[in-house]
Residue frames relative to the residue before (quaternion, step in Angstrom):
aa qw qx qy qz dx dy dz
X 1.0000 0.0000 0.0000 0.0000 0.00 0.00 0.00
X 0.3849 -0.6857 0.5542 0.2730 3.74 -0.99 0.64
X 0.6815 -0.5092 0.4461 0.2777 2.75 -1.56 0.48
X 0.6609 0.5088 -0.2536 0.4899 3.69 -0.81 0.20
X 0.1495 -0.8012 0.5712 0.0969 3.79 -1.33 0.60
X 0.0449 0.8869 -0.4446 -0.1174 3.21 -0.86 0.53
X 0.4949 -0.7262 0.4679 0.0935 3.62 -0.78 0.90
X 0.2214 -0.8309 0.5098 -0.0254 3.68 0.32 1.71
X 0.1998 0.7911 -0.5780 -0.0103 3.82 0.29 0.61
X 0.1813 0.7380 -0.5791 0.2954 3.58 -1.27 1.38
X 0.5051 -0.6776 0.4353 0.3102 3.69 -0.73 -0.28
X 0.5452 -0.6165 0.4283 0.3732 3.89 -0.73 0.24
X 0.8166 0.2350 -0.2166 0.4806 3.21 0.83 -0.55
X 0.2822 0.8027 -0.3665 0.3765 3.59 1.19 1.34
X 0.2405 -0.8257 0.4195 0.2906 3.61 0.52 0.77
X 0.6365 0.4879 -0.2841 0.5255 3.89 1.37 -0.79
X 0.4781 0.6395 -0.3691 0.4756 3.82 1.29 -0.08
X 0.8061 0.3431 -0.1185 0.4673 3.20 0.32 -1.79
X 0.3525 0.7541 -0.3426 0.4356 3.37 1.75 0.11
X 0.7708 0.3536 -0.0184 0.5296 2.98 0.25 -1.95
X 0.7445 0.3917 -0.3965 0.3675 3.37 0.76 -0.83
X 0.4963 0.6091 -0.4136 0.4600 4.14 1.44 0.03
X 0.5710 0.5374 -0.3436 0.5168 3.33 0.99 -1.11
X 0.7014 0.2869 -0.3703 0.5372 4.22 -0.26 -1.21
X 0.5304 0.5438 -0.5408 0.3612 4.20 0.29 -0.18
X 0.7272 0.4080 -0.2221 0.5054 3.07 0.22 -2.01
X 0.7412 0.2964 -0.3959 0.4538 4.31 0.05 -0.20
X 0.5630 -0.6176 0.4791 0.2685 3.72 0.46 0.36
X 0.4635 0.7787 -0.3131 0.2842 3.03 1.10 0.34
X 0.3278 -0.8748 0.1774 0.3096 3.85 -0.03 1.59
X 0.2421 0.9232 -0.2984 -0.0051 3.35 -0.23 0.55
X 0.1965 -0.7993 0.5127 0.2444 4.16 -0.72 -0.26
X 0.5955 -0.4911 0.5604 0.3002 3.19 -1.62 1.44
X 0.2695 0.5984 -0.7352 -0.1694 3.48 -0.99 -0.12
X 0.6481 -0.4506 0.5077 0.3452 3.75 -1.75 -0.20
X 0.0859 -0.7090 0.6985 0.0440 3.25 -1.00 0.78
X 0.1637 0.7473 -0.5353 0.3580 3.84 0.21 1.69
X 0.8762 -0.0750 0.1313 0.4577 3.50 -1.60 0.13
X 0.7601 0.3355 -0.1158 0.5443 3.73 -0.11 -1.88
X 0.8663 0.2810 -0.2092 0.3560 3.92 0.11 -0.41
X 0.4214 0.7697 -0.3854 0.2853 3.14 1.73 -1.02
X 0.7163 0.5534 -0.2139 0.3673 3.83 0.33 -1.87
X 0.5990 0.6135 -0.2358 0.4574 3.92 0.96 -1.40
X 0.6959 0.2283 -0.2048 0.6494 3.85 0.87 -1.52
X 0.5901 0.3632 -0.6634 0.2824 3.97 -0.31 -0.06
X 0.5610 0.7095 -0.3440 0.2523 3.61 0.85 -0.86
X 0.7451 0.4621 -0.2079 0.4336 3.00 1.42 -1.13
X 0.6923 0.4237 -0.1434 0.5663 3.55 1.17 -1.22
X 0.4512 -0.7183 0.4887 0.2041 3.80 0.77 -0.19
X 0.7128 0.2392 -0.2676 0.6026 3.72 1.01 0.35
X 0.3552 -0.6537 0.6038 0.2863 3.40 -1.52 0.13
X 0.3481 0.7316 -0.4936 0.3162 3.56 0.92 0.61
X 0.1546 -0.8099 0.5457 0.1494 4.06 -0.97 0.00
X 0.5063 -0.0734 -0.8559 -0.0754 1.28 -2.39 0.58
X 0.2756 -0.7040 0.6110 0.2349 3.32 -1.45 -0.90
X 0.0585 -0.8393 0.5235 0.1346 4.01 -0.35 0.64
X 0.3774 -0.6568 0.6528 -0.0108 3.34 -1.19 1.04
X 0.0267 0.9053 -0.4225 0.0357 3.25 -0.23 1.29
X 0.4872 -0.6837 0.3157 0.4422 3.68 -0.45 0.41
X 0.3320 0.5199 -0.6032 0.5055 3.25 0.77 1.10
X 0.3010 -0.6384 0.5444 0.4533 3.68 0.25 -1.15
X 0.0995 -0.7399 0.5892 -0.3090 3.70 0.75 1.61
X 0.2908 0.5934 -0.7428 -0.1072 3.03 -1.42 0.10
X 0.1125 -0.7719 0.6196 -0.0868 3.64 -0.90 1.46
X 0.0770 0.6557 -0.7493 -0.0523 3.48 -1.04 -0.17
X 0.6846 0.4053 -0.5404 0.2739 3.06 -2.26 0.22
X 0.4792 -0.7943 0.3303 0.1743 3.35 -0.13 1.44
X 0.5138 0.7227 -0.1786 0.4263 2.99 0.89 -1.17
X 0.7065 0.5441 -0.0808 0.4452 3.50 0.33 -1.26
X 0.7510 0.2448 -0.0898 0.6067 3.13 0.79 -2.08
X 0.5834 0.4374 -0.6290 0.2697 3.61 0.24 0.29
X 0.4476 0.6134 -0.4103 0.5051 4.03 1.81 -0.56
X 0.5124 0.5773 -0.4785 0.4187 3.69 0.52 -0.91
X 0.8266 0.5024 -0.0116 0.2534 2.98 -0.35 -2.08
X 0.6950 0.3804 -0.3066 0.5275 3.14 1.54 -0.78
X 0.5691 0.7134 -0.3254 0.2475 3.69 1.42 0.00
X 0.5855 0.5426 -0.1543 0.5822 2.54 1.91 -1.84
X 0.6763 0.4708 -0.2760 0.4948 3.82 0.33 -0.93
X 0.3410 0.6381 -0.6651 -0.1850 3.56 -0.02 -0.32
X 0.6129 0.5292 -0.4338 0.3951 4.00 0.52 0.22
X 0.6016 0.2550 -0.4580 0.6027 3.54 1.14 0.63
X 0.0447 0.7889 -0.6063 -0.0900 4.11 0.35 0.35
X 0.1312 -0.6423 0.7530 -0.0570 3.55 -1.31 0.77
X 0.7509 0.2293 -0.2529 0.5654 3.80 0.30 0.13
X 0.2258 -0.8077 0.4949 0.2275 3.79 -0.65 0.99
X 0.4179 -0.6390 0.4976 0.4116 3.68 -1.09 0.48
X 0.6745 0.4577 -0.4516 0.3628 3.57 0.41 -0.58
X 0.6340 -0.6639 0.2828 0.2780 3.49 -1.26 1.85
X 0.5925 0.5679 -0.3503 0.4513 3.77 0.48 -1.14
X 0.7535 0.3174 -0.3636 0.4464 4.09 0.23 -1.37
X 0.5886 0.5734 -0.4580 0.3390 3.40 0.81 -1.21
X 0.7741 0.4302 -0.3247 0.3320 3.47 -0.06 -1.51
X 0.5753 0.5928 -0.3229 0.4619 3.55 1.57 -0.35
X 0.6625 0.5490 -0.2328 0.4533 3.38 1.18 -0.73
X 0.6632 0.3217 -0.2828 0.6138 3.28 1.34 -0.31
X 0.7330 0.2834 -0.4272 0.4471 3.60 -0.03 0.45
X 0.5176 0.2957 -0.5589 0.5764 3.75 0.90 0.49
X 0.6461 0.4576 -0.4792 0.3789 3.87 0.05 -0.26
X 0.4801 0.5343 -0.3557 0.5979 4.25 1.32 -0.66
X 0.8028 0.3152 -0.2928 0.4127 3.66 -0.03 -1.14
X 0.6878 0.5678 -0.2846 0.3515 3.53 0.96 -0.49
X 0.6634 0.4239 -0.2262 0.5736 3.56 1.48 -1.07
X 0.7345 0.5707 -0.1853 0.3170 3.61 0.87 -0.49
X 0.5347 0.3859 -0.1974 0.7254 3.25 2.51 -1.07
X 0.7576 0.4645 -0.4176 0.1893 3.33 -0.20 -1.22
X 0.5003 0.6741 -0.2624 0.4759 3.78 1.40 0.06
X 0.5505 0.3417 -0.3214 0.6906 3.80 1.81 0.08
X 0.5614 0.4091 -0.4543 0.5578 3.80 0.47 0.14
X 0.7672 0.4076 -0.3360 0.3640 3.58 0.12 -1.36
X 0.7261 0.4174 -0.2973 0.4585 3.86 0.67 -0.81
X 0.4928 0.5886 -0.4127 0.4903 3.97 1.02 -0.90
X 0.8106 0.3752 -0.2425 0.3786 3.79 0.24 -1.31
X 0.5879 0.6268 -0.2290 0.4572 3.37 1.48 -1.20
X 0.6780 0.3309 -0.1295 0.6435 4.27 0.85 -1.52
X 0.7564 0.3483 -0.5081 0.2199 3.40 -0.59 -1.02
X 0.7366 0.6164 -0.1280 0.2473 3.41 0.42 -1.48
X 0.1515 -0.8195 0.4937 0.2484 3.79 0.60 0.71
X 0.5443 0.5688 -0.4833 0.3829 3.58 0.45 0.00
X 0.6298 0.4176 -0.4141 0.5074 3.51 0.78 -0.73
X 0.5182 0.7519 -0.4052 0.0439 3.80 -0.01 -1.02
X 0.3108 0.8656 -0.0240 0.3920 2.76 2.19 -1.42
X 0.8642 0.0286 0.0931 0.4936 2.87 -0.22 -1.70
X 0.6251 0.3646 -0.5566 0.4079 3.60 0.75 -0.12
X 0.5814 0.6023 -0.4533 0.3061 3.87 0.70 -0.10
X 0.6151 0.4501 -0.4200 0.4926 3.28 1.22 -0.53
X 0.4925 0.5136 -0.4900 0.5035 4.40 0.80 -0.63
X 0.8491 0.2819 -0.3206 0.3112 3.33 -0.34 -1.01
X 0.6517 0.3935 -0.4836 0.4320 3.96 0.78 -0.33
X 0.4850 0.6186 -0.4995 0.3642 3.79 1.03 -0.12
X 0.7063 0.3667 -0.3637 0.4841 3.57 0.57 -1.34
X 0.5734 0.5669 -0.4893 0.3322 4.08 0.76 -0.63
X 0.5693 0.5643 -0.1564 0.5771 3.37 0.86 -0.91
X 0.5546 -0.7128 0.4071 0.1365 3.60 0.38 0.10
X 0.4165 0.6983 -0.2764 0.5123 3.36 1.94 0.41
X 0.2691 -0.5876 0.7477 0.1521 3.70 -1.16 0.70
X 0.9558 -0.1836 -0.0024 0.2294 3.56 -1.16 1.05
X 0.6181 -0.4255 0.3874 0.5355 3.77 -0.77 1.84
X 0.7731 0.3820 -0.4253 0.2749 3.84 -0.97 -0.64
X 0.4593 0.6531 -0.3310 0.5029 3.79 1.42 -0.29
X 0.6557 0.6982 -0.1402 0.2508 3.65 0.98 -0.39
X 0.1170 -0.7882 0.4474 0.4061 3.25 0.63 0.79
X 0.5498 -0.5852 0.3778 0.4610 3.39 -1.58 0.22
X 0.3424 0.5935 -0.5539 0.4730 4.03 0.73 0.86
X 0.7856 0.4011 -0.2271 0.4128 3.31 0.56 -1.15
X 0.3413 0.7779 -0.3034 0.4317 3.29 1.51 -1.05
X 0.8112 0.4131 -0.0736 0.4073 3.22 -0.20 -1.81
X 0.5935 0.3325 -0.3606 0.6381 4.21 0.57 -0.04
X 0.4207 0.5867 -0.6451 0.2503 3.66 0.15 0.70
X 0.6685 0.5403 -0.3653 0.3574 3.52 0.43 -1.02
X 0.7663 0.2497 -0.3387 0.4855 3.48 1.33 -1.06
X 0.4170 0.5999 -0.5738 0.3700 4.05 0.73 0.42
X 0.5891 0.5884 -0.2764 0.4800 4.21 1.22 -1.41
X 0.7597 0.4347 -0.2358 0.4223 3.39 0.93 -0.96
X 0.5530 0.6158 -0.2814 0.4856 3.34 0.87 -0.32
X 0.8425 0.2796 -0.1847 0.4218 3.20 0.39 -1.39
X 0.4451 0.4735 -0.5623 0.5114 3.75 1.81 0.09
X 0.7139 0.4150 -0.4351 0.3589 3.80 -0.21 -0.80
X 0.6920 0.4819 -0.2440 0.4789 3.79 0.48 -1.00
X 0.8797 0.0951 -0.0031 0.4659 3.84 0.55 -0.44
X 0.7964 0.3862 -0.2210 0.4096 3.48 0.72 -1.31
X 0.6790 0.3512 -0.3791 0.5214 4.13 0.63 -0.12
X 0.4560 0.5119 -0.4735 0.5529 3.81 1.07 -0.13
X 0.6931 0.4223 -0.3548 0.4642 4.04 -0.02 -0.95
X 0.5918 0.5392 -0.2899 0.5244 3.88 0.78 -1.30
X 0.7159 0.3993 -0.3353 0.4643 3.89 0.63 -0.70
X 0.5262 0.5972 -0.3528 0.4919 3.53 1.11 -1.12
X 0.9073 0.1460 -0.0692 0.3882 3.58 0.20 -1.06
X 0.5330 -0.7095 0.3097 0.3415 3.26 1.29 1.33
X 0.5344 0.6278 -0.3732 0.4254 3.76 0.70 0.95
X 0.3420 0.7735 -0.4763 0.2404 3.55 1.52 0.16
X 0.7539 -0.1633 0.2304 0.5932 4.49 -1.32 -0.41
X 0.7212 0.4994 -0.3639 0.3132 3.78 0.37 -1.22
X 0.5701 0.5787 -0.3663 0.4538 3.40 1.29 -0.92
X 0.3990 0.7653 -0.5029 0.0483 3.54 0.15 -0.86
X 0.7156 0.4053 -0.2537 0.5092 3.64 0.34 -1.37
X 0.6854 0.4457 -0.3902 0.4234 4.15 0.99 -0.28
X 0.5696 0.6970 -0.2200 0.3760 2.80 1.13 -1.19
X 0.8750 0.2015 -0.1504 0.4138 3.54 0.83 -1.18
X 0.3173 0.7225 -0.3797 0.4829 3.24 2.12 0.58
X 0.6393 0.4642 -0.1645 0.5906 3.47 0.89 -1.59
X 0.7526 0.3791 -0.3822 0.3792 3.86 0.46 -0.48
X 0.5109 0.5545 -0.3555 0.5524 3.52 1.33 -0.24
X 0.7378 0.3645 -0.3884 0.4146 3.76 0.35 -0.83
X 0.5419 0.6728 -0.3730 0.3384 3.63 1.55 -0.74
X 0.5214 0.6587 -0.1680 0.5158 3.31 1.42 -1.35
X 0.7931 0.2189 -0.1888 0.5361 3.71 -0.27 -1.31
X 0.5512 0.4521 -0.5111 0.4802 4.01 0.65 0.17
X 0.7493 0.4202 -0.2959 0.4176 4.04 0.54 -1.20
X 0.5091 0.6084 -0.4629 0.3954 3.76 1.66 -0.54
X 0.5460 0.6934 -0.2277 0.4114 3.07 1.15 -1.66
X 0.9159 0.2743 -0.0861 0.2802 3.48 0.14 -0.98
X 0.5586 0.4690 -0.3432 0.5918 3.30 1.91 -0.83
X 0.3619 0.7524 -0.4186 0.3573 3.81 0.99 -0.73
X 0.7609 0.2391 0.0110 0.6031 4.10 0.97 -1.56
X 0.7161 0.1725 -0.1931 0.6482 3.70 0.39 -0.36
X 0.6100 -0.5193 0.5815 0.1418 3.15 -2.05 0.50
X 0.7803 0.0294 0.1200 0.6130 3.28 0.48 -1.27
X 0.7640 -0.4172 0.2409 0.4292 4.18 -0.89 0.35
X 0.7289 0.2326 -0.1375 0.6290 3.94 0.73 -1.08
X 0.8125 -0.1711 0.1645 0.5324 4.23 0.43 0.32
X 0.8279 0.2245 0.3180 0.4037 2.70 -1.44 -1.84
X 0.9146 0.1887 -0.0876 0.3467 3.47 -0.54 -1.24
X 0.1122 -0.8103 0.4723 0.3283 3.84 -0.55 -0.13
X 0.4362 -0.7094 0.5522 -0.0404 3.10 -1.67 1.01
X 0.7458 -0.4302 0.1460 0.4872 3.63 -1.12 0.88
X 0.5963 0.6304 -0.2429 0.4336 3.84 1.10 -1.24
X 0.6446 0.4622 -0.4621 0.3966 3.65 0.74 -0.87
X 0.6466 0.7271 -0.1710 0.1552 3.20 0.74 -1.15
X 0.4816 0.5726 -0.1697 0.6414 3.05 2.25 -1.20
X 0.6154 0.5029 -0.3945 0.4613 3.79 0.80 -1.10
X 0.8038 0.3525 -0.2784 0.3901 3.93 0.63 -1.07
X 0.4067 0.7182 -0.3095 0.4722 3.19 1.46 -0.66
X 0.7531 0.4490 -0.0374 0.4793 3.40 0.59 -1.25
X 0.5944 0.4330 -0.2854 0.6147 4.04 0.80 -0.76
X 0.7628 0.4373 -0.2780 0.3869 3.91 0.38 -1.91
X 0.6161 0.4573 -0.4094 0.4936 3.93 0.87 -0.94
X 0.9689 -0.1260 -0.0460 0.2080 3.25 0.01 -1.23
X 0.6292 0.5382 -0.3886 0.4042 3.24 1.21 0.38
X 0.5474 0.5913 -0.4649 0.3667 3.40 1.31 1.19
X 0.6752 0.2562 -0.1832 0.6670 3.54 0.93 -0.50
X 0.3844 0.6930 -0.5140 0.3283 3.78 0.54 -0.25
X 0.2036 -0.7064 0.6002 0.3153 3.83 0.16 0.07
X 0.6114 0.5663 -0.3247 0.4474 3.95 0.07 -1.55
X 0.8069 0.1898 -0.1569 0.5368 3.69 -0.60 -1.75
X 0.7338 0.1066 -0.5377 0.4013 4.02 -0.12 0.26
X 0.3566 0.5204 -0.6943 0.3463 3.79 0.23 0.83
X 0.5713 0.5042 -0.4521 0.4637 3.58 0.63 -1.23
X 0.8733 0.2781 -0.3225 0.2367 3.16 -0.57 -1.72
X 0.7640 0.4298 -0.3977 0.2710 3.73 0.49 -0.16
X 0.2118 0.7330 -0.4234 0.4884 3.18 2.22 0.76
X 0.8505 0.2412 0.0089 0.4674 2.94 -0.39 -2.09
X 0.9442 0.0078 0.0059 0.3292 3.93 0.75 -0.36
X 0.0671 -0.9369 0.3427 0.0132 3.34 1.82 0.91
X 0.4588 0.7500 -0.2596 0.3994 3.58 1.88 -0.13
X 0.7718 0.3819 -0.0955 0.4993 2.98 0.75 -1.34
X 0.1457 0.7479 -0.4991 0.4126 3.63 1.40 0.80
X 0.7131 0.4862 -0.0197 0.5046 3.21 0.30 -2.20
X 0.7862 0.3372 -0.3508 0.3810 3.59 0.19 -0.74
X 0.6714 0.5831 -0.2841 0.3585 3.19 0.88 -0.51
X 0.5114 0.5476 -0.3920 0.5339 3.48 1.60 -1.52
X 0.6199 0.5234 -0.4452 0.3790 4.25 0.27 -1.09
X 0.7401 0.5351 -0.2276 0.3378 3.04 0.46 -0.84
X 0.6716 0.5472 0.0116 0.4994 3.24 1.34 -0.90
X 0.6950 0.2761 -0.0822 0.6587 3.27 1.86 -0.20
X 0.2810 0.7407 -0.4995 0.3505 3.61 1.60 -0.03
X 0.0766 0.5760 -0.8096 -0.0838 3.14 -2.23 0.10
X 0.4361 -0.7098 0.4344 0.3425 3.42 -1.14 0.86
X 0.0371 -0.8022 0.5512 0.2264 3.44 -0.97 -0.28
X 0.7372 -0.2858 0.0971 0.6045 4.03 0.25 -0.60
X 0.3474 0.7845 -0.4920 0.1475 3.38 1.00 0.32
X 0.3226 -0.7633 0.4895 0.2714 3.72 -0.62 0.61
X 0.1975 -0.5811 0.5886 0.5261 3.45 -1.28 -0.50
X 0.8056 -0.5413 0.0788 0.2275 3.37 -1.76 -0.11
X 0.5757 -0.5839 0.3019 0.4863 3.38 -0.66 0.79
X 0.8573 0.0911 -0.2574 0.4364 2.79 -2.17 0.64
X 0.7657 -0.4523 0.3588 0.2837 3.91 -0.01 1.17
X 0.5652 0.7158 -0.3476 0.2177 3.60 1.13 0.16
X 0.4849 -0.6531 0.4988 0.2992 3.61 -0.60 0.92
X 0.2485 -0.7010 0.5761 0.3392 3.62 -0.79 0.46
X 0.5724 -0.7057 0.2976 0.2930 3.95 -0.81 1.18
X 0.5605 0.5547 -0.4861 0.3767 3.42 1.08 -0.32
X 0.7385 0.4095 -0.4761 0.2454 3.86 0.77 0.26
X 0.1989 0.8151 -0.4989 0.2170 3.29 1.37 0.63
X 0.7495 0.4882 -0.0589 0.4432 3.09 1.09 -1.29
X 0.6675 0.3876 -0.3439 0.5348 3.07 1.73 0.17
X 0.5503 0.6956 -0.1829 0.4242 2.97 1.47 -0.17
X 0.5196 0.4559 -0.2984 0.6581 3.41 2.26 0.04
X 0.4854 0.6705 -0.3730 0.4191 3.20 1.18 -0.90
X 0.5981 0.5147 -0.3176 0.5258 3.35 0.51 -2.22
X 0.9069 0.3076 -0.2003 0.2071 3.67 -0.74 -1.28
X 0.6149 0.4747 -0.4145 0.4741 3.55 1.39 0.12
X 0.6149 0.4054 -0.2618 0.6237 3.81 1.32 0.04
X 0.9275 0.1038 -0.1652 0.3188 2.99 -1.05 -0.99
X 0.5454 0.5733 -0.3875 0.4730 3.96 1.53 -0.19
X 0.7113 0.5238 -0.2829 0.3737 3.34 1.23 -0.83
X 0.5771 0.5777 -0.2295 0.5296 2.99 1.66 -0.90
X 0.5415 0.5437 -0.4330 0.4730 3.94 1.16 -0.37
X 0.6985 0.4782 -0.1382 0.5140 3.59 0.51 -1.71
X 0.6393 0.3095 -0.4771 0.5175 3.68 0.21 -0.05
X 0.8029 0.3451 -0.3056 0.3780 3.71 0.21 -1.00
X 0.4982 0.5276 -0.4740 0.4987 3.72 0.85 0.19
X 0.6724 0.5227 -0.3789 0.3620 3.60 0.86 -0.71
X 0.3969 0.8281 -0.1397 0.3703 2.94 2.06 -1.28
X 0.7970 0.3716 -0.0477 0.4738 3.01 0.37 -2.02
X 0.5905 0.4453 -0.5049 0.4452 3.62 1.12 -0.85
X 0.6962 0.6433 -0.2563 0.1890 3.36 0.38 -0.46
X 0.5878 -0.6171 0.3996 0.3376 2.72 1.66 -0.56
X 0.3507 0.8706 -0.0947 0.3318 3.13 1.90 -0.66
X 0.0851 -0.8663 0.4673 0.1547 3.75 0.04 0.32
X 0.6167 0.1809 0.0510 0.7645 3.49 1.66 -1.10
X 0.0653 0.6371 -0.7671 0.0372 2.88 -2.08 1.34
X 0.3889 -0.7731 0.4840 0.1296 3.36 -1.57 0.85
X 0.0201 0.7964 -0.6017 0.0579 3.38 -0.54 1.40
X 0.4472 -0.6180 0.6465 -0.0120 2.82 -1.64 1.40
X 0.1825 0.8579 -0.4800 -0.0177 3.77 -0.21 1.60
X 0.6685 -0.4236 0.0813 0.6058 3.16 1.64 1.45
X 0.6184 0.6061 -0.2032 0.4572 3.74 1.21 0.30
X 0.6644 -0.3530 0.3170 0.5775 3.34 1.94 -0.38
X 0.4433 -0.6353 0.4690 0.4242 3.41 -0.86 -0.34
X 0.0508 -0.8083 0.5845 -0.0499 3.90 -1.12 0.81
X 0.3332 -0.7830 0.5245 0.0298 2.96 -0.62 2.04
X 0.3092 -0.5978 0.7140 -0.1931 3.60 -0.70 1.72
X 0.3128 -0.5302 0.7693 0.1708 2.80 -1.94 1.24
X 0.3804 -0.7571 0.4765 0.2347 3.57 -1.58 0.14
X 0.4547 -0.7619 0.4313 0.1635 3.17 -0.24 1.53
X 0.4431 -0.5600 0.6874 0.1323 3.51 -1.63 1.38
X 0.5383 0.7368 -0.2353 0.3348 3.11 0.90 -1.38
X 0.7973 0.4053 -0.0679 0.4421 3.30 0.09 -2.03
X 0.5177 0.6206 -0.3926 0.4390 3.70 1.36 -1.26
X 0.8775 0.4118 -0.1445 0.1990 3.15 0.49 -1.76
X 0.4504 0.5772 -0.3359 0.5926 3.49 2.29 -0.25
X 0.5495 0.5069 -0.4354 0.5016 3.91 0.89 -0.82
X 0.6663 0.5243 -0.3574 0.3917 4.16 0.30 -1.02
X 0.7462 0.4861 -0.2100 0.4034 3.45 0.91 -1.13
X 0.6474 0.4108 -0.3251 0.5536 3.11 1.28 -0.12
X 0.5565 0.5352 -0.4195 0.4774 3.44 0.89 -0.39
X 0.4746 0.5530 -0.4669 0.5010 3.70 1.08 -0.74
X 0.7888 0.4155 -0.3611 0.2734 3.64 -0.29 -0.81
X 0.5180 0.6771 -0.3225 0.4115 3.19 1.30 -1.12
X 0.6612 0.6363 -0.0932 0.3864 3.15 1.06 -1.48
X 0.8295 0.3040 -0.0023 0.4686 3.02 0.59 -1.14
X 0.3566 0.6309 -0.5177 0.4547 3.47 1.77 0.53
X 0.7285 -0.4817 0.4605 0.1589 3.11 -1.76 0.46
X 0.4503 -0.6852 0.3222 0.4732 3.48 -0.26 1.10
X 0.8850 0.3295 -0.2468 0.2175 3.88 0.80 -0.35
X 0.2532 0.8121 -0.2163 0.4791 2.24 2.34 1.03
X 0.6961 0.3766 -0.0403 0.6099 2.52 1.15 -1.44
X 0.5487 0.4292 -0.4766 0.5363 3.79 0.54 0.62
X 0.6284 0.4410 -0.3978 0.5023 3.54 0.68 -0.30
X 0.6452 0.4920 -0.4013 0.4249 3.68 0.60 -0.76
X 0.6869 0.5217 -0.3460 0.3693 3.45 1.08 -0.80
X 0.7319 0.5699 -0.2728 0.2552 2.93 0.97 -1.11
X 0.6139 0.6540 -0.1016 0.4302 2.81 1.68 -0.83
X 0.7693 0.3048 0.0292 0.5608 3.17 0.78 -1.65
X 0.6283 0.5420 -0.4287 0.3573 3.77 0.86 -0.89
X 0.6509 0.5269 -0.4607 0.2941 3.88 0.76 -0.75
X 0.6004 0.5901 -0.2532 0.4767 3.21 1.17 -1.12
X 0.4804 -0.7191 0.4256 0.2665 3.79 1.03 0.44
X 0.5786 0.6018 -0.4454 0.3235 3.95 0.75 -0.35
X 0.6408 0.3533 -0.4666 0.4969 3.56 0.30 0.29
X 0.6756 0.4060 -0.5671 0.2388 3.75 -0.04 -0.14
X 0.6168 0.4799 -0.5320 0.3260 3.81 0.43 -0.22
X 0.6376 0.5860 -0.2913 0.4065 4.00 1.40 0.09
X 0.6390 0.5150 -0.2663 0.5055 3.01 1.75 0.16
X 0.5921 0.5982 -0.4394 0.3138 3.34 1.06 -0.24
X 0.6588 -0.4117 0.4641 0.4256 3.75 -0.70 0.37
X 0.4145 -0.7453 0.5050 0.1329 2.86 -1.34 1.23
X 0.2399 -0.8163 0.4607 0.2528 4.23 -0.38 0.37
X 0.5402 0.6768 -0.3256 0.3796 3.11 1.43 0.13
């Protein structure tokens, strides 16, 4: 264990929580969940300037947030827990499954989470527990218990169908929505099935978003784990590993190699969430607030993301800034498979 504590504040049923909180697992790294709710909530926006989560507390006395970032931190200070590989080909791979993951997995999590009035229920009772200052719906007295339905309802009308509209995943979507979540499923069965973690052996910024994403909400979620133990009851298990990892000397693979089951995710990656980059940059040059993208399911009207523009640039930085024979390997490697051109285009921001 390293020296130093740190203090993960966020929510249980946060997909960028259970993120961060898989990542400080898998680096050995000492720390405590605490609740960021009602009594604490006001103290950390002050510090970090947003009411978004998580938030890390560092034994410096930091307070940072945005995952992303701190998983680069973490992989700087640590270099004996690495999560970001040095060799050019995985790395650049490690950032664009970690882009396609934090950027998609957030139309699964809200579609299953708002649309579905069964779920409402129970995610209202998780979230007024953690407000309240409580680790998990069973913590509830049955007074408290009972104002779930109207705590679920609230936050669908006030936040959750407004986020579903934003990301073109609201009631109307349904029949795409749970098409595209089945192919998502039999592509990650497919692949976690042979590899532990996304590039082999080791995990990387991307795995995290996968556990981050199963632990928030496809465990207590009633709706999305009905689906998954429908359509894939497999990927249970692969995910919990993942989610309970710690590294030790595992490597990723020799000689810079991608392991092939993500080829196929790697078409995946570029008929969604690449298409969805390039339409809303085109958006945004414009001036645009909404664009309409067609991801073989109909057409879905999407707000266009500052956001996304500005995670697409940062990765284009790297591309950029690889070595000229670095950067022939990335091409060679990664350019056929088409996933680097939608990171090269000039940025309009």
């Amino acid at each position: 264990m390293f020296d130093g504590h740190y203090t993960l504040w966020g929510g249980e049923h946060s997909l960028f929580t259970r993120k961060l909180e898989a990542m400080l697992k898998y680096m050995r790294l000492d720390h405590t969940f605490a609740l960021k709710n009602e009594t604490t909530g006001p103290a950390i926006e002050a510090r970090i300037g947003t009411h978004f989560i998580p938030a890390l507390e560092t034994p410096e006395g930091w307070m940072i947030h945005d995952t992303t970032p701190i998983g680069a931190l973490l992989n700087a200070k640590y270099p004996g827990r690495q999560i970001i590989p040095d060799t050019p080909v995985q790395k650049i791979a490690c950032h664009l499954l970690e882009d396609w993951a934090d950027e998609w997995f957030g139309r699964y999590a809200v579609h299953t989470r708002w649309c579905y009035p069964d779920n409402i229920a129970a995610i209202g009772r998780g979230v007024l527990a953690n407000q309240l200052g409580k680790f998990g719906a069973n913590s509830l007295t049955e007074e408290e218990a009972a104002q779930g339905q109207a705590v679920g309802e609230m936050m669908r009308d006030q936040f959750g169908l407004r986020a579903c509209k934003n990301r073109g995943c609201g009631p109307d979507q349904k029949d795409g929505m749970q098409a595209d979540f089945a192919r998502f499923l039999k592509l990650t069965s497919a692949h976690f099935s042979e590899h532990p973690f996304l590039l082999g052996n080791r995990a990387s910024l991307g795995d995290f978003t996968f556990a981050g994403l199963f632990q928030a909400h496809f465990k207590e979620d009633p709706v999305p784990r009905a689906m998954l133990m429908e359509k894939a009851p497999e990927v249970d298990a692969m995910m919990d590993k993942i989610y309970h990892a710690q590294s030790g000397d595992e490597t990723y693979l020799a000689d810079d190699a991608l392991p092939g089951t993500l080829t196929p995710i790697f078409a995946y990656i570029k008929e969604g969430h690449h298409r969805f980059l390039d339409v809303s940059r085109q958006a945004l040059a414009a001036g645009e607030k909404w664009c309409e993208v067609d991801f073989g399911y109909g057409l879905s009207l999407m707000r266009s993301l500052k956001y996304s523009e500005v995670s697409r640039c940062h990765i284009r930085e790297e591309i950029l800034a690889l070595s000229a024979e670095d950067r022939a390997a990335v091409d060679a490697v990664l350019g056929p498979l088409g996933v680097l051109d939608v990171y090269l285009l000039d940025p309009v921001l």
